[in-house]
C-alpha positions in Angstrom: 0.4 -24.8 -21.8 2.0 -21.5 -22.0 4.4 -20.2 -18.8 5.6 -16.0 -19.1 8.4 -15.2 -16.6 8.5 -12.3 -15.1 11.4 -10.3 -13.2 9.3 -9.5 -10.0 11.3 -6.7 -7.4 10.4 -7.2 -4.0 11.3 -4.8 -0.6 10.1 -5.2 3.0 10.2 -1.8 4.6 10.0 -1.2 8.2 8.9 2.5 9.4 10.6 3.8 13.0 10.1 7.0 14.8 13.6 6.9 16.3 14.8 3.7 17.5 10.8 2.6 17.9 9.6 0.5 15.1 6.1 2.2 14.1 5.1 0.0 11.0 6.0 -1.5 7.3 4.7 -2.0 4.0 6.1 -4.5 1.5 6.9 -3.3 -2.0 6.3 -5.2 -5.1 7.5 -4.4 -8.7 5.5 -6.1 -11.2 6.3 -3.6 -15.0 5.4 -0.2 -14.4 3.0 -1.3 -11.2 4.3 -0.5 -7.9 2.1 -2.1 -5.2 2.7 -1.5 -1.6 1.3 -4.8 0.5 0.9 -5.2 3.7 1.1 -1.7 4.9 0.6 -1.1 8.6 0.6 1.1 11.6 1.1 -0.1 15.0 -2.1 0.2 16.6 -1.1 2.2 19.4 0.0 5.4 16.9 -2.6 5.0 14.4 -4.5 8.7 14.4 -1.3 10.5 14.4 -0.1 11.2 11.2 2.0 8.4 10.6 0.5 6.5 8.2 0.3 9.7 5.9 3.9 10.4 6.4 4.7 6.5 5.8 2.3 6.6 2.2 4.5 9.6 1.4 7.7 8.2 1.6 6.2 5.4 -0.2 5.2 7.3 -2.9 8.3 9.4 -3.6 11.1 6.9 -3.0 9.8 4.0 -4.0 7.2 5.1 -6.7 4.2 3.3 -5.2 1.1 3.5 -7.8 -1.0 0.5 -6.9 -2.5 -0.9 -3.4 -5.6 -2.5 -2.6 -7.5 -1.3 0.4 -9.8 -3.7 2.4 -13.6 -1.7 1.3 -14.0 -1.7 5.1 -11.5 0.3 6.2 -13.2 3.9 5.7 -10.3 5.6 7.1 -7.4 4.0 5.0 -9.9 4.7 2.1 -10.2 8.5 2.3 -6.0 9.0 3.0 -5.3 7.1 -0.1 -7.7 9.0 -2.1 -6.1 12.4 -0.6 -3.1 11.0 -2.2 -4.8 10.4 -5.4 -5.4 7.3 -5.6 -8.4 6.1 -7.6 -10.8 2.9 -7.4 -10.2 0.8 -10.7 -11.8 -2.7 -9.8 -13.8 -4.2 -6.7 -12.0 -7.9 -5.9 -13.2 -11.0 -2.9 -10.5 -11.8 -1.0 -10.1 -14.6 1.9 -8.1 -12.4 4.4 -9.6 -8.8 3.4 -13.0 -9.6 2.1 -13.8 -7.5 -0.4 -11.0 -4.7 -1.5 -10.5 -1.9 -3.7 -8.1 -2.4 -6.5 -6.7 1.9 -6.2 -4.0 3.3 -8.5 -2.5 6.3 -8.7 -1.5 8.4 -11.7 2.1 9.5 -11.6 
């Protein structure tokens, strides 16, 4: 049996407009892959421009390059893709069912 260690980096952001909490993402740091998890809107304000504004931010401070977006949710789909990212794989999950593995050249 073989083990390899890794140094993983990991940041929970939460988004506010104000004092109002609107969101958060989780950041992971695994090499040169950034992945944002967990990344959501509060229901209420989704369809306003937050979540673009929130990718964004993820993108330039934190260096996101790698998500995974449920292949259900048509919406999410087409904003990443605006922000270039690209399908690389198709993966089952339990929570998700199936997702797109998407990553973004820098």
């Amino acid at each position: 049996m073989r083990i390899v260690e890794e140094e993983i980096t990991y940041r929970a952001v939460t988004l506010y407009d104000g004092e109002e909490p609107i969101g958060c993402g989780d950041i992971e740091i695994f090499g040169d892959e950034i992945w944002l998890n967990h990344f959501a809107i509060r229901e209420d304000l989704r369809g306003m421009g937050f979540g673009q504004k929130a990718l964004q931010i993820f993108i330039e401070r934190y260096g996101v390059n790698t998500l995974t977006c449920a292949i259900k949710n048509e919406i999410a789909f087409h904003i990443y893709k605006k922000f270039g990212f690209e399908v690389v794989e198709e993966w089952d999950t339990f929570a998700d069912g199936r997702v797109y593995l998407m990553k973004r050249n820098k």
